[in-house]
Each structure stands twice: as structure tokens, then as C-alpha cells.
PDB file of N, CA, C and O in Angstrom:
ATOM      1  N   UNK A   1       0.843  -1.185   0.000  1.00  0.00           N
ATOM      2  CA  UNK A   1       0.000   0.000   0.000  1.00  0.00           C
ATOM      3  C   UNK A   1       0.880   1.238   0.000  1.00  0.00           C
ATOM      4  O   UNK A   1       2.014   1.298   0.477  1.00  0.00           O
ATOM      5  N   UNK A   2       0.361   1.998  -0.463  1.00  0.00           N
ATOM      6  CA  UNK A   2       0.841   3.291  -0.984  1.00  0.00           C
ATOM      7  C   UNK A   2       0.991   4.120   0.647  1.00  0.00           C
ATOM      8  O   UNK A   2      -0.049   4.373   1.255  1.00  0.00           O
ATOM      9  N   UNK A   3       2.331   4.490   1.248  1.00  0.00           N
ATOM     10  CA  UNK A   3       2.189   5.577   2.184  1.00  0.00           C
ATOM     11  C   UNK A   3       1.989   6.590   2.742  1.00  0.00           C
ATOM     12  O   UNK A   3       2.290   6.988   3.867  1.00  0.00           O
ATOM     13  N   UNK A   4       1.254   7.194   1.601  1.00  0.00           N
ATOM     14  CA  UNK A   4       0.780   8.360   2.050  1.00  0.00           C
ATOM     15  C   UNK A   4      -0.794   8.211   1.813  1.00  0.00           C
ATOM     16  O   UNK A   4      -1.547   9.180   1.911  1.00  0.00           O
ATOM     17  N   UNK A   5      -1.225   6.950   1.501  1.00  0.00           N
ATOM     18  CA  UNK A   5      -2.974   6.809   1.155  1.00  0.00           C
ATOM     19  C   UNK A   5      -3.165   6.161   3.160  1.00  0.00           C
ATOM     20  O   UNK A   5      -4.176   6.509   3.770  1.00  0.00           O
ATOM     21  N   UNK A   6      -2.379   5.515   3.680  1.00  0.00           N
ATOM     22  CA  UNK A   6      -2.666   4.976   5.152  1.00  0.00           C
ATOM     23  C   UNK A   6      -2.892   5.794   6.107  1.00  0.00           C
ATOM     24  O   UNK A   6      -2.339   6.892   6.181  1.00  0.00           O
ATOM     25  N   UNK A   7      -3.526   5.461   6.741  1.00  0.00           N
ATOM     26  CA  UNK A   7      -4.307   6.758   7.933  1.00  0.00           C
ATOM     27  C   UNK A   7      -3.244   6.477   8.624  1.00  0.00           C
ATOM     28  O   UNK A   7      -2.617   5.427   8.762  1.00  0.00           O
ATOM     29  N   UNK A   8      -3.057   7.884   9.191  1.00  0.00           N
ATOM     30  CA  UNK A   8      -1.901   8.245  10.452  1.00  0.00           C
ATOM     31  C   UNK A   8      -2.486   8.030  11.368  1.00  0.00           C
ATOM     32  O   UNK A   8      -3.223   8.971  11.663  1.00  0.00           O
ATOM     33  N   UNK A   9      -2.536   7.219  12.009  1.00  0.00           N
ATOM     34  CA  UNK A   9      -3.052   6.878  13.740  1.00  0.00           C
ATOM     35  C   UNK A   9      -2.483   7.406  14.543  1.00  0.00           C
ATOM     36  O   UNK A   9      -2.873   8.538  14.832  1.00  0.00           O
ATOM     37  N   UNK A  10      -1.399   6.883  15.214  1.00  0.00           N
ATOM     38  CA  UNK A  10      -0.286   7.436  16.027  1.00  0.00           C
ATOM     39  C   UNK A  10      -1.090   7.357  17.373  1.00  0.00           C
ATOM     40  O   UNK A  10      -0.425   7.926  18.239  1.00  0.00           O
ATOM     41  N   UNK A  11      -2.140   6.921  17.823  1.00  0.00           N
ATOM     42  CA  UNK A  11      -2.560   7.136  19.101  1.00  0.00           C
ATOM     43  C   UNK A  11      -3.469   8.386  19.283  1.00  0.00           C
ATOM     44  O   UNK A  11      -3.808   8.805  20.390  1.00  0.00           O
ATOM     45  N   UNK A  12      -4.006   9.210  17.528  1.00  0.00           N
ATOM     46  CA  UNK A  12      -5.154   9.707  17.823  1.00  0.00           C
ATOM     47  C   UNK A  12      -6.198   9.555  18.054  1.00  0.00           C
ATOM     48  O   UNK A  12      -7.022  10.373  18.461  1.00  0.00           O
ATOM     49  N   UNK A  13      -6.359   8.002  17.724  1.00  0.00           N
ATOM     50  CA  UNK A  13      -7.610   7.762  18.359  1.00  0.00           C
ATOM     51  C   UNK A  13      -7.920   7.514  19.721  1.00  0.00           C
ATOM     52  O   UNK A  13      -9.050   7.842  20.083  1.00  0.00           O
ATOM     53  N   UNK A  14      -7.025   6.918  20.690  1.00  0.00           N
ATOM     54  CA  UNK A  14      -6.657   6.845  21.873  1.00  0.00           C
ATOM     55  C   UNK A  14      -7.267   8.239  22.417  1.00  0.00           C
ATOM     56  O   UNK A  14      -8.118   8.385  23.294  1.00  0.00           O
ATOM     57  N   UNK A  15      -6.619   9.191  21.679  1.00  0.00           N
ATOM     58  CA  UNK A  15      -6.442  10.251  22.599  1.00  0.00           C
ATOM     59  C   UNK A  15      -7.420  11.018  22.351  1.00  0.00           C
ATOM     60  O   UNK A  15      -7.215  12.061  22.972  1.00  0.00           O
ATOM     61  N   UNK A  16      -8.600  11.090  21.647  1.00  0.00           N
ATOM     62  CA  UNK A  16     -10.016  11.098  21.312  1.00  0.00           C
ATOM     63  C   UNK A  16     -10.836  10.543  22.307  1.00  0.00           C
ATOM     64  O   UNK A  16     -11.635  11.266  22.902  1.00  0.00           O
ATOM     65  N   UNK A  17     -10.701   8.942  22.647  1.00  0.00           N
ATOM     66  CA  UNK A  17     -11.480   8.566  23.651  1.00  0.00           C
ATOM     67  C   UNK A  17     -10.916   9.099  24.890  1.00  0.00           C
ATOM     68  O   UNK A  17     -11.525   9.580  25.845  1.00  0.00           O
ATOM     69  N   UNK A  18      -9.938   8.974  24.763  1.00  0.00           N
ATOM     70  CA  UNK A  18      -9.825   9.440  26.371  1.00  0.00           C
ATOM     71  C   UNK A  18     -10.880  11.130  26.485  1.00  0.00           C
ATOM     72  O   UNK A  18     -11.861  11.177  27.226  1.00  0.00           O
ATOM     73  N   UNK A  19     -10.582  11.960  25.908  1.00  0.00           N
ATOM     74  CA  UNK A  19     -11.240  13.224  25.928  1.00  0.00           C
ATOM     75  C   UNK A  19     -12.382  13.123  26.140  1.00  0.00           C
ATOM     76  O   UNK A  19     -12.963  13.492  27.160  1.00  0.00           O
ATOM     77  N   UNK A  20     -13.053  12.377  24.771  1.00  0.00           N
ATOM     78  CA  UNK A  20     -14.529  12.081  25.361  1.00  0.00           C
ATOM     79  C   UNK A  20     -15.350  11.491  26.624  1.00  0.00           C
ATOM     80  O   UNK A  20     -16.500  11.659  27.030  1.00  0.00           O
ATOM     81  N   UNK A  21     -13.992  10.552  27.165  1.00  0.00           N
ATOM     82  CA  UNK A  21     -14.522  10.148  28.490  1.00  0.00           C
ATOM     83  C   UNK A  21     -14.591  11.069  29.638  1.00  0.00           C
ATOM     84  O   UNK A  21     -15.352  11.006  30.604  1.00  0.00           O
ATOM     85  N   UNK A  22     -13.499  12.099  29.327  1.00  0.00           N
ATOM     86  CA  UNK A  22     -12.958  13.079  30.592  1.00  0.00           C
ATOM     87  C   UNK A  22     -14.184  14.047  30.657  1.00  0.00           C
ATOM     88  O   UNK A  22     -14.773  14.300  31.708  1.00  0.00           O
ATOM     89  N   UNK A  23     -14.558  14.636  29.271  1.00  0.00           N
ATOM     90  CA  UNK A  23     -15.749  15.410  29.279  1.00  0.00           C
ATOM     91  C   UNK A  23     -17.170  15.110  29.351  1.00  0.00           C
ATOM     92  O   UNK A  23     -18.024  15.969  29.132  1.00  0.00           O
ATOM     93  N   UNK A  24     -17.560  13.337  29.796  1.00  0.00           N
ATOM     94  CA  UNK A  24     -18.465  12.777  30.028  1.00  0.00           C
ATOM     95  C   UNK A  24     -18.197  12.702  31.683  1.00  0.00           C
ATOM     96  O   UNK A  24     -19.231  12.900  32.321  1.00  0.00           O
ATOM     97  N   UNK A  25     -17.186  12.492  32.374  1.00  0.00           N
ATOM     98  CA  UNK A  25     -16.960  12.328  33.693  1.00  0.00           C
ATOM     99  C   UNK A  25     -17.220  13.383  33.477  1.00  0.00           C
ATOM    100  O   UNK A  25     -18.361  13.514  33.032  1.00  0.00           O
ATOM    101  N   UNK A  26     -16.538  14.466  33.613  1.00  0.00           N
ATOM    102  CA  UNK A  26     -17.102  16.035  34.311  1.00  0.00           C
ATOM    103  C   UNK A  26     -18.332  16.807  34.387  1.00  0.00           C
ATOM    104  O   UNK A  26     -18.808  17.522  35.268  1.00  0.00           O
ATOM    105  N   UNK A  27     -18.790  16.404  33.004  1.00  0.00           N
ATOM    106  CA  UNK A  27     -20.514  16.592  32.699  1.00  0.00           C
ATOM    107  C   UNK A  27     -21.302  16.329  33.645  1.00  0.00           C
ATOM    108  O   UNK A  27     -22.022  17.099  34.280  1.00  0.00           O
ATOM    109  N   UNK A  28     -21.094  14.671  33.787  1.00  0.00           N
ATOM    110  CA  UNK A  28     -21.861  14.298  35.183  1.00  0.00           C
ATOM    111  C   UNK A  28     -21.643  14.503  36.489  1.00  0.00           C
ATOM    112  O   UNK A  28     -22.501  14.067  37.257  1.00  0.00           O
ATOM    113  N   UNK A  29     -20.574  15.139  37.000  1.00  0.00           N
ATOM    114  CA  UNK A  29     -20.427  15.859  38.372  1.00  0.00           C
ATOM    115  C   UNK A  29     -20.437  17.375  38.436  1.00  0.00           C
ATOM    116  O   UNK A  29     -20.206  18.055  39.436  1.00  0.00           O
ATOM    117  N   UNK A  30     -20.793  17.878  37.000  1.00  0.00           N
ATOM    118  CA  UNK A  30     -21.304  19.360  37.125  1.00  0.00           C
ATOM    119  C   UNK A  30     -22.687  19.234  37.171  1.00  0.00           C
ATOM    120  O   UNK A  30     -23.149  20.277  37.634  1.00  0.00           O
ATOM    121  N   UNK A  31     -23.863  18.150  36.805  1.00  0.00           N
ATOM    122  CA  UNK A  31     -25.163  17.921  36.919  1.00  0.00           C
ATOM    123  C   UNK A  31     -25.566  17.403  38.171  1.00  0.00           C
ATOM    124  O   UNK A  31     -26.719  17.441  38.601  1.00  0.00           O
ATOM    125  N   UNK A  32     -24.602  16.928  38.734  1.00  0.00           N
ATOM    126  CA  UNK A  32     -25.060  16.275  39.818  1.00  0.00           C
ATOM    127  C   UNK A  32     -24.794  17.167  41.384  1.00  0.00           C
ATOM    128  O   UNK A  32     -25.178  16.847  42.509  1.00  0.00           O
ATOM    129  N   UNK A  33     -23.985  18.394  40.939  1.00  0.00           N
ATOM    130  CA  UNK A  33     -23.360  19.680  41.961  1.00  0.00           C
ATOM    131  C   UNK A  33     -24.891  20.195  42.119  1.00  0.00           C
ATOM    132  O   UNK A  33     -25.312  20.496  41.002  1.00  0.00           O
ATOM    133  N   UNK A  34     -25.918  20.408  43.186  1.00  0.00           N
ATOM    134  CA  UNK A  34     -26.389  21.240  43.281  1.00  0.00           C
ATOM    135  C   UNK A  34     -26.343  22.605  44.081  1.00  0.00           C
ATOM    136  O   UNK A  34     -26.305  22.445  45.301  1.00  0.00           O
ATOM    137  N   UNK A  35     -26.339  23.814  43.675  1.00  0.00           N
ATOM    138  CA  UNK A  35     -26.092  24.582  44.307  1.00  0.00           C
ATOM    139  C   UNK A  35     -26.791  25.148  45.278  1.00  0.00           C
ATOM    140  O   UNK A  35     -28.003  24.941  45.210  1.00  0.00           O
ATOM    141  N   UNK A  36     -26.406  25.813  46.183  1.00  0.00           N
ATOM    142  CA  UNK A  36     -27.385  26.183  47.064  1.00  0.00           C
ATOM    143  C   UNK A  36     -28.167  27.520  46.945  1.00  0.00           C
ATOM    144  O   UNK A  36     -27.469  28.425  46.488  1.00  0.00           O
ATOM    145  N   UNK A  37     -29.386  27.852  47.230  1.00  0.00           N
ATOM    146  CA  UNK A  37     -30.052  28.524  46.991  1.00  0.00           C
ATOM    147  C   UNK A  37     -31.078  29.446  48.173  1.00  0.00           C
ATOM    148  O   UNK A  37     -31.936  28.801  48.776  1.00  0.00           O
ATOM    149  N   UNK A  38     -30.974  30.530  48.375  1.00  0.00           N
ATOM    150  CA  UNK A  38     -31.140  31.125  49.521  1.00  0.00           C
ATOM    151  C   UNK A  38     -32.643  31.739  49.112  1.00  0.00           C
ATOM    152  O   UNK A  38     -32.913  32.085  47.961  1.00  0.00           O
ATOM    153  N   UNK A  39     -33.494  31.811  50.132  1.00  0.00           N
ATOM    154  CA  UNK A  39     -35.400  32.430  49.564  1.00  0.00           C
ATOM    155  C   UNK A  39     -35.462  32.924  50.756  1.00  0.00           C
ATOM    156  O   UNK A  39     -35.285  32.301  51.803  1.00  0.00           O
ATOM    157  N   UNK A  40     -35.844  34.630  50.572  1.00  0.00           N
ATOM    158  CA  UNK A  40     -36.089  35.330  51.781  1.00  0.00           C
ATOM    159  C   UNK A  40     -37.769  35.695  51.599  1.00  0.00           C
ATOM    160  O   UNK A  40     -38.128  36.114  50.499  1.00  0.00           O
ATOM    161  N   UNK A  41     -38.750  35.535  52.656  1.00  0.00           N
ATOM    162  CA  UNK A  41     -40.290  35.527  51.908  1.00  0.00           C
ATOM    163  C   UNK A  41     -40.330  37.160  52.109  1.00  0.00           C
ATOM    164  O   UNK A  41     -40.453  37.759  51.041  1.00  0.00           O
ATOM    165  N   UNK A  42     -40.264  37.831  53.058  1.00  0.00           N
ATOM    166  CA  UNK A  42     -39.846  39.339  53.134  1.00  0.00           C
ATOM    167  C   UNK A  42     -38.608  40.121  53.253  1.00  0.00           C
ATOM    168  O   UNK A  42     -38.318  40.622  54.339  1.00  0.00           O
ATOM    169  N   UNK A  43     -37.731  40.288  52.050  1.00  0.00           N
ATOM    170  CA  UNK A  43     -36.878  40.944  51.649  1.00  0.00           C
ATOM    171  C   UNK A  43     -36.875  42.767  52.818  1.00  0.00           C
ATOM    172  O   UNK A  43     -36.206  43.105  53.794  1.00  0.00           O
ATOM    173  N   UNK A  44     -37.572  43.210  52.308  1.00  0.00           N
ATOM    174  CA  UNK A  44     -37.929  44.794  52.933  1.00  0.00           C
ATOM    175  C   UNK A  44     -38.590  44.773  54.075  1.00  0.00           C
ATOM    176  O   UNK A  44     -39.483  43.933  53.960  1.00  0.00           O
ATOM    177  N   UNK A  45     -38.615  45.343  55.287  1.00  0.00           N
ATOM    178  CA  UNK A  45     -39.592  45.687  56.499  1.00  0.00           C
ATOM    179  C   UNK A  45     -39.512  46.877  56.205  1.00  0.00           C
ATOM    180  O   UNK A  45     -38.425  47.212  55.736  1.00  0.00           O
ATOM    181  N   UNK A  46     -40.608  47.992  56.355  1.00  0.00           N
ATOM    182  CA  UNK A  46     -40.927  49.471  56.665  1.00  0.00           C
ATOM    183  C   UNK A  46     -41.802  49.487  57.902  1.00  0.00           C
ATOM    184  O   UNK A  46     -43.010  49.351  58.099  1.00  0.00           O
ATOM    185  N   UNK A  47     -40.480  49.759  58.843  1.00  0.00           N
ATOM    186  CA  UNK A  47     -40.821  50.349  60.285  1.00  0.00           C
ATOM    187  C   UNK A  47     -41.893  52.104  60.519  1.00  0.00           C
ATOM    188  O   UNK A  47     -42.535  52.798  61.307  1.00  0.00           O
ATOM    189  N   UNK A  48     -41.616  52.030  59.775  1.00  0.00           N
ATOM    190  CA  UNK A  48     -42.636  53.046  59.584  1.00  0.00           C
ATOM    191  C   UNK A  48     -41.966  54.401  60.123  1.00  0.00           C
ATOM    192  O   UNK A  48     -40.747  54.531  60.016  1.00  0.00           O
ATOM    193  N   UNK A  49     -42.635  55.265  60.617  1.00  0.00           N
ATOM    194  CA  UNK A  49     -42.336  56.143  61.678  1.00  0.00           C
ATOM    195  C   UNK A  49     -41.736  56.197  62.666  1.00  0.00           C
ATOM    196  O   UNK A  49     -42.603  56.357  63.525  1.00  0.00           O
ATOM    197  N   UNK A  50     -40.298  56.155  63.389  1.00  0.00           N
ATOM    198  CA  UNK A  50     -40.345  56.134  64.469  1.00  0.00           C
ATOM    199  C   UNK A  50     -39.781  56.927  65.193  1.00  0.00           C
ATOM    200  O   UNK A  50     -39.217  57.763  64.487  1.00  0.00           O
ATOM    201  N   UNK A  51     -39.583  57.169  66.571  1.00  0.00           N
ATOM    202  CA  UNK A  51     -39.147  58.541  67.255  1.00  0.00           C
ATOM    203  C   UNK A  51     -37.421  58.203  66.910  1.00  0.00           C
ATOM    204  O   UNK A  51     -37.157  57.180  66.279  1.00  0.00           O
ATOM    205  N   UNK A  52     -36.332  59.106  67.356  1.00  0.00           N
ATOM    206  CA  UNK A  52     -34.911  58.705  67.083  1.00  0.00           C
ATOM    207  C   UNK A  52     -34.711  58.555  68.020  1.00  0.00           C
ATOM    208  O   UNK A  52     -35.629  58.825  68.795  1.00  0.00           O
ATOM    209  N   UNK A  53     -33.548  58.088  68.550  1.00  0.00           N
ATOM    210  CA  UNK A  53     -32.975  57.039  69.573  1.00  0.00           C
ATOM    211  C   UNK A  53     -33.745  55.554  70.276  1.00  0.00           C
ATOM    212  O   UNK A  53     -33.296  54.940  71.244  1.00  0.00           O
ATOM    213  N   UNK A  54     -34.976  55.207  69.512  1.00  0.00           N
ATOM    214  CA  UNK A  54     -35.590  54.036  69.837  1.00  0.00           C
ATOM    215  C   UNK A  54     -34.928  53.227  68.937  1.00  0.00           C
ATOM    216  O   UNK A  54     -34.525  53.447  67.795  1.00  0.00           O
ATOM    217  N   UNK A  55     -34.864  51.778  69.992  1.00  0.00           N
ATOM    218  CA  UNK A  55     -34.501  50.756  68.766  1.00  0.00           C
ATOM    219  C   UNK A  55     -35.372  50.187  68.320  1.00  0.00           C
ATOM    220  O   UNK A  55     -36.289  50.007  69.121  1.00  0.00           O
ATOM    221  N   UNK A  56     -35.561  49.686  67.078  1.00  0.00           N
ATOM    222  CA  UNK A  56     -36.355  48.920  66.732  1.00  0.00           C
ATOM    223  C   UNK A  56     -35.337  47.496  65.953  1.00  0.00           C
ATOM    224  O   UNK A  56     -34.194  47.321  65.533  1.00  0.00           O
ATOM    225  N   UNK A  57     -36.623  46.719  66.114  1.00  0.00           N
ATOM    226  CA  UNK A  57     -35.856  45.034  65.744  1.00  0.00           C
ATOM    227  C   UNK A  57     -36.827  44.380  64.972  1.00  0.00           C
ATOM    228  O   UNK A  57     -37.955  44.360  65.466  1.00  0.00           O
ATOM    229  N   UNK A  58     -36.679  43.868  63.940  1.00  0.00           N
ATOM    230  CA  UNK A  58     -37.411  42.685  63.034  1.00  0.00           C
ATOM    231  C   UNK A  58     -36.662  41.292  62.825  1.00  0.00           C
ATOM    232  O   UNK A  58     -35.480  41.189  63.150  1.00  0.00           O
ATOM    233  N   UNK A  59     -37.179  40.510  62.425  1.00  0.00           N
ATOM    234  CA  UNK A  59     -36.485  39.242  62.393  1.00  0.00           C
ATOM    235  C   UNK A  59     -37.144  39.000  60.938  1.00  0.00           C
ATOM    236  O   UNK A  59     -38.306  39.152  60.562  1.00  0.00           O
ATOM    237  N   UNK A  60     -36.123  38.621  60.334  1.00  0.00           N
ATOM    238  CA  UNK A  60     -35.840  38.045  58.601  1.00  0.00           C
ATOM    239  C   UNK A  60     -35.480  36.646  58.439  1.00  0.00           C
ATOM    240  O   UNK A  60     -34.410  36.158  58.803  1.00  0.00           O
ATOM    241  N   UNK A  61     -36.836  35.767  57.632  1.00  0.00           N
ATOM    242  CA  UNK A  61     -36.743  34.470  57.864  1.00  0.00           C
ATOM    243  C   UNK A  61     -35.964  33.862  56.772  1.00  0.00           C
ATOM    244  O   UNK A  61     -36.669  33.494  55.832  1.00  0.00           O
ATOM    245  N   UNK A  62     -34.767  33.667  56.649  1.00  0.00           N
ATOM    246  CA  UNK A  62     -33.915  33.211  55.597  1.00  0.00           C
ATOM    247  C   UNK A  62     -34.481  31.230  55.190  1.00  0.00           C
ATOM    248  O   UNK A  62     -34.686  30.475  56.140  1.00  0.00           O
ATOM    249  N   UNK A  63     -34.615  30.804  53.943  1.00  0.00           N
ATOM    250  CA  UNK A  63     -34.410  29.379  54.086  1.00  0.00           C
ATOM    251  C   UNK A  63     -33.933  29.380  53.113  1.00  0.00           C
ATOM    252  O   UNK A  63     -34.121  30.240  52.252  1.00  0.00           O
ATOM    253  N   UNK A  64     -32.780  27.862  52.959  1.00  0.00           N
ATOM    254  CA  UNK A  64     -31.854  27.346  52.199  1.00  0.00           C
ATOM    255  C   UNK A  64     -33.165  26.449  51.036  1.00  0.00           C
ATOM    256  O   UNK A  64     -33.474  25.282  51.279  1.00  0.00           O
ATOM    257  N   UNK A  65     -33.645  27.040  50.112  1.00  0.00           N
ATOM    258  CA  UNK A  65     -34.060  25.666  49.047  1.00  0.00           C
ATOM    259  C   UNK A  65     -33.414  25.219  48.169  1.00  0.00           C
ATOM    260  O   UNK A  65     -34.078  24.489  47.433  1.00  0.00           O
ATOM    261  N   UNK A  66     -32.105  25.355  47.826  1.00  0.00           N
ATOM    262  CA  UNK A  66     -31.002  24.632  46.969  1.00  0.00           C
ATOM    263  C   UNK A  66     -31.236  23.190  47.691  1.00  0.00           C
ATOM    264  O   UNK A  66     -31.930  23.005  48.690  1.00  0.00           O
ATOM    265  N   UNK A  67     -30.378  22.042  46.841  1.00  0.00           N
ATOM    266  CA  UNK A  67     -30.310  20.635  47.024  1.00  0.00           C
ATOM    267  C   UNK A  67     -29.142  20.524  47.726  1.00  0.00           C
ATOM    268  O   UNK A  67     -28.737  19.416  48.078  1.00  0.00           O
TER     269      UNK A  67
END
């Protein structure tokens, strides 16, 4: 056979699968990362009016709904 009609291999194909496997492993542990996700149900309180030097206090109910 003629040498320059033969496919050059050399271990490109090797090195094809390997890639494809590396970017199939990573795929699936970037799908499977869930991130976490923070939901505040009242963002804003308006205390309204109040005299100065009073304190005032609210409590802000944070929950985690990420996985």
C-alpha cells in the first residue's frame, strides 16, 4: 500500500477517547453539583415612623431551598 494513502493513527484515536470520556466524567459531576439557593419571603420591612434614639428590631426568615 501506498504511504501516504494509510491513515496516520499514532494514538489519535486513543487520545479522542480518552477526551470524550474526561468530558463525560465532568458533565456528570457538574449535573449532579447542586447549588445552594437562599429564599427570603420578606426581603424589605418598613418600620414606619419612628421617634430617634428608639430601637427597633425585626427578624428576617432566611431558608436554604437549593439541594
Amino acid at each position: 500500500a501506498d504511504p501516504e494513502k494509510r491513515p496516520n493513527y499514532k494514538g489519535g484515536n486513543m487520545k479522542n477517547v480518552g477526551l470524550i470520556v474526561l468530558f463525560i466524567v465532568l458533565g456528570i459531576g457538574m449535573a449532579e453539583t447542586a447549588s445552594p439557593q437562599i429564599s427570603v419571603d420578606e426581603p424589605v420591612y418598613d418600620f414606619g415612623e419612628i421617634l430617634e434614639g428608639l430601637a427597633v428590631v425585626h427578624t428576617f426568615v432566611l431558608q436554604n431551598i437549593g439541594e
